[in-house]
C-alpha positions as CSV (number, residue, x, y, z in Angstrom):
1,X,3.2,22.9,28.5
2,X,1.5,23.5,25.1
3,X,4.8,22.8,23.6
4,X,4.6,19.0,25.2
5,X,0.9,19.0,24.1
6,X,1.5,19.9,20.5
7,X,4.7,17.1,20.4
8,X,2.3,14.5,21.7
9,X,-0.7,15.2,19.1
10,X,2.1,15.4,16.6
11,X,3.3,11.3,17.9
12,X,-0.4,10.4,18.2
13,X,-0.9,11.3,14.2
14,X,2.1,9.5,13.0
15,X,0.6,6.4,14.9
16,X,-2.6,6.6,13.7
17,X,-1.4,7.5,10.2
18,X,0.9,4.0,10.2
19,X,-2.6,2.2,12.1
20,X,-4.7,3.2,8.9
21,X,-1.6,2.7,6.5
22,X,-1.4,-1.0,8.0
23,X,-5.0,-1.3,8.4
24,X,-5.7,-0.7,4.8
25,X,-2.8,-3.3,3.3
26,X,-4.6,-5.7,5.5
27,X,-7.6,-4.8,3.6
28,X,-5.8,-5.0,0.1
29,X,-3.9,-8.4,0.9
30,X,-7.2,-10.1,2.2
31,X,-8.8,-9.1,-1.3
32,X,-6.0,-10.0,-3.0
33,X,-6.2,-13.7,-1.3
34,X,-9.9,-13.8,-2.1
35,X,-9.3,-13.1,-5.6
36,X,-6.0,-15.4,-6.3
37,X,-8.7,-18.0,-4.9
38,X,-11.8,-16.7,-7.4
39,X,-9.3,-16.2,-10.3
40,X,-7.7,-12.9,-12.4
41,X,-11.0,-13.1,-13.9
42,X,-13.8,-13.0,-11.9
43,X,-15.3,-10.1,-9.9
44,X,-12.9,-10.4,-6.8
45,X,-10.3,-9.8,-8.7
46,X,-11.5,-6.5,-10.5
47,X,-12.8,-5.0,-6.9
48,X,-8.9,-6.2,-5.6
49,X,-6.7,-4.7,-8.1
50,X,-8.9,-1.3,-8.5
51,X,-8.2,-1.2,-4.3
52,X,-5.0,-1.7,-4.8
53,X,-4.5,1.2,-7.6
54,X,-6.1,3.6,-5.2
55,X,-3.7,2.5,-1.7
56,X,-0.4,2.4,-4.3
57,X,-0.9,5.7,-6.1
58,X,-2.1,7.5,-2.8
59,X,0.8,5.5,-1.1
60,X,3.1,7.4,-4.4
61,X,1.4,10.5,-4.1
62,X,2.0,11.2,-0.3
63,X,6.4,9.7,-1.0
64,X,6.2,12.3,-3.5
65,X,5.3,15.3,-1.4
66,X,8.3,17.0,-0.2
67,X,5.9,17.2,3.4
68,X,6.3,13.4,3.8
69,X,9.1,13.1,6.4
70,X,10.6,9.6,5.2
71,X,14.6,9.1,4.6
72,X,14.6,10.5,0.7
73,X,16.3,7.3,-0.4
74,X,13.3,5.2,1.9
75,X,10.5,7.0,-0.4
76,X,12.6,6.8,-3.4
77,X,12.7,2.7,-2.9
78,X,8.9,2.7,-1.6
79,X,8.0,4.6,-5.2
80,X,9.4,2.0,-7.0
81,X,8.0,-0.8,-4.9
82,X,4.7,1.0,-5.7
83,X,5.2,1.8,-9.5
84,X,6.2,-2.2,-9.7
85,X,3.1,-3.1,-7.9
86,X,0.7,-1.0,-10.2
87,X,2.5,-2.5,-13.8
88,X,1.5,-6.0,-11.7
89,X,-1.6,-4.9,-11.3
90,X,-2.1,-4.0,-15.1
91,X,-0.8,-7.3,-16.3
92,X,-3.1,-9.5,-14.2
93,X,-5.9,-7.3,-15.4
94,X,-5.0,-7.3,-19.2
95,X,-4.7,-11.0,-18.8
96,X,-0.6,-11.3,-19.1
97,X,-0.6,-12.2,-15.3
98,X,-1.5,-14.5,-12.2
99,X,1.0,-12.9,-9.8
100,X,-1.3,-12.4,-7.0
101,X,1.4,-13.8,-4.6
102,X,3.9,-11.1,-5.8
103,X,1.8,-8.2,-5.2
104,X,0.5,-10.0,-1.4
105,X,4.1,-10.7,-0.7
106,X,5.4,-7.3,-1.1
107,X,2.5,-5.6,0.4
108,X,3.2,-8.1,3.4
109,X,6.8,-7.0,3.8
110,X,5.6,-3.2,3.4
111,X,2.8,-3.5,6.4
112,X,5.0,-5.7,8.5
113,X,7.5,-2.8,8.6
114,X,5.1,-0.1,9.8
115,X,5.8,-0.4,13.2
């Protein structure tokens, strides 16, 4: 009995972990749209790409823990999903990019596939 307990808390986390995962690139993308409207200038856009440093480099941090359960080659790609999203992050905020749609694309894809 605790044994069936312990497996169903254990499949309860997991789904709540992909909920919040989901729920916070819905977040990101819904900035990210509000700040391809306002411009890579304006205040939108700062609040939108700091967000989306945090989610990627937590996103990195938790692939790179050898606790994270994930497919080793499935991390490895997500990694460099997320390193490419932080150096298009950076260019829109030095001014060397618009690619808003890039980064909402991807982060699309990536939510869509927590299921």
């Amino acid at each position: 009995m605790y044994q069936f307990s312990y497996a169903e808390v254990q499949q309860d986390a997991v789904a709540d972990s992909k909920d919040r995962e989901r729920q916070v690139l819905d977040k990101s993308i819904k900035m990210l749209e509000s700040a391809r409207e306002a411009g890579p200038r304006s205040r939108e856009s700062i609040e939108a790409l700091f967000f989306v440093n945090r989610v990627w480099v937590r996103f990195i941090e938790d692939l790179g823990s050898p606790e994270n359960e994930l497919e080793q080659e499935l991390r490895a790609n997500l990694i460099s999903i997320g390193i490419w999203v932080l150096r298009e992050t950076e260019k829109i905020r030095i001014g060397e990019s618009e690619n808003f749609d890039g980064i909402i694309d991807i982060s699309s894809i990536i939510r869509d596939g927590l299921q």
